[in-house]
C-alpha positions as CSV (number, residue, x, y, z in Angstrom):
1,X,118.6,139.3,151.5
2,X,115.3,137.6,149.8
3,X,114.8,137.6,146.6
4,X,111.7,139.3,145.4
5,X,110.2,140.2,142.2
6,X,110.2,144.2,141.3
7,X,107.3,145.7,140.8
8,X,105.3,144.8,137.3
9,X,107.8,141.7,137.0
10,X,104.5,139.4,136.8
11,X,102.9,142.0,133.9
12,X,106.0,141.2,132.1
13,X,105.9,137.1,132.0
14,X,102.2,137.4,131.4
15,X,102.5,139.7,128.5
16,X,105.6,138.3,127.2
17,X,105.8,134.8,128.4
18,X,105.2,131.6,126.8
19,X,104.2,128.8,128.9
20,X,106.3,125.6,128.5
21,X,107.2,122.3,131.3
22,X,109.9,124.6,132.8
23,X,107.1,127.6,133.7
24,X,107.0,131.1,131.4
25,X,109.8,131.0,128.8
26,X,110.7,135.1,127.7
27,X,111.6,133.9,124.2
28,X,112.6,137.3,123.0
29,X,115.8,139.0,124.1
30,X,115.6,142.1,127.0
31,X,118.0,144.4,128.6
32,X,118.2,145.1,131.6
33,X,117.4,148.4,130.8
34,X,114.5,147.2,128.5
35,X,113.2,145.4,131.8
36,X,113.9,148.9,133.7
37,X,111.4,150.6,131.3
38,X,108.9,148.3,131.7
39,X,108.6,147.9,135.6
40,X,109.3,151.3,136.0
41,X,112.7,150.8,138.1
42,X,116.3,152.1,137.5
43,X,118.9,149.5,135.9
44,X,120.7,149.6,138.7
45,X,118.2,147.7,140.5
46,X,117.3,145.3,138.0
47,X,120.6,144.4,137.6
48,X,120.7,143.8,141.4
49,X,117.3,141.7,141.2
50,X,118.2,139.6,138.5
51,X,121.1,138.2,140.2
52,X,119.6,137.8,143.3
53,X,116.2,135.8,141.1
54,X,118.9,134.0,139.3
55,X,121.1,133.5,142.8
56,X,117.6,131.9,144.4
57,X,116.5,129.7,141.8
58,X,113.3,132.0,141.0
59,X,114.2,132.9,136.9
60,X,116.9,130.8,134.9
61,X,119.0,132.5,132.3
62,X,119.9,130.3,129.6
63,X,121.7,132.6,127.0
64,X,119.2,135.6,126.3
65,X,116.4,133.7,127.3
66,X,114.6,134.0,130.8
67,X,112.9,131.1,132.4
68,X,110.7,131.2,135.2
69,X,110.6,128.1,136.8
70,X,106.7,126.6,137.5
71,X,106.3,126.7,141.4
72,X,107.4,124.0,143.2
């Protein structure tokens, strides 16, 4: 299965993102219901997505902080 980012995922890291050497740093903490909310998907599939992001390298989870990794 490839990893892909749910709908609105880039909305998010723009809006809430702060750019830093690792790529887009979500400083603040979200659920995975919050996230559901704001991409308009069901928790269920979040929580699916997020391992596989985590899984393929594409976001890292350090604590509750997200970081999206600059392209390689």
């Amino acid at each position: 299965m490839r990893a892909r980012e749910p709908a609105g995922g880039s909305q998010v890291a723009r809006e809430h993102g702060a750019p830093s050497e690792a790529g887009l740093v979500i400083q603040f903490p979200l659920t995975h219901e919050d996230l559901s909310f704001l991409v308009g998907a069901h928790r269920v599939s979040i929580t699916r997505a997020m391992k596989a992001l985590r899984e393929s390298g594409r976001i890292v989870q350090r604590g509750r902080t997200l970081i999206l990794p600059r392209p390689r």
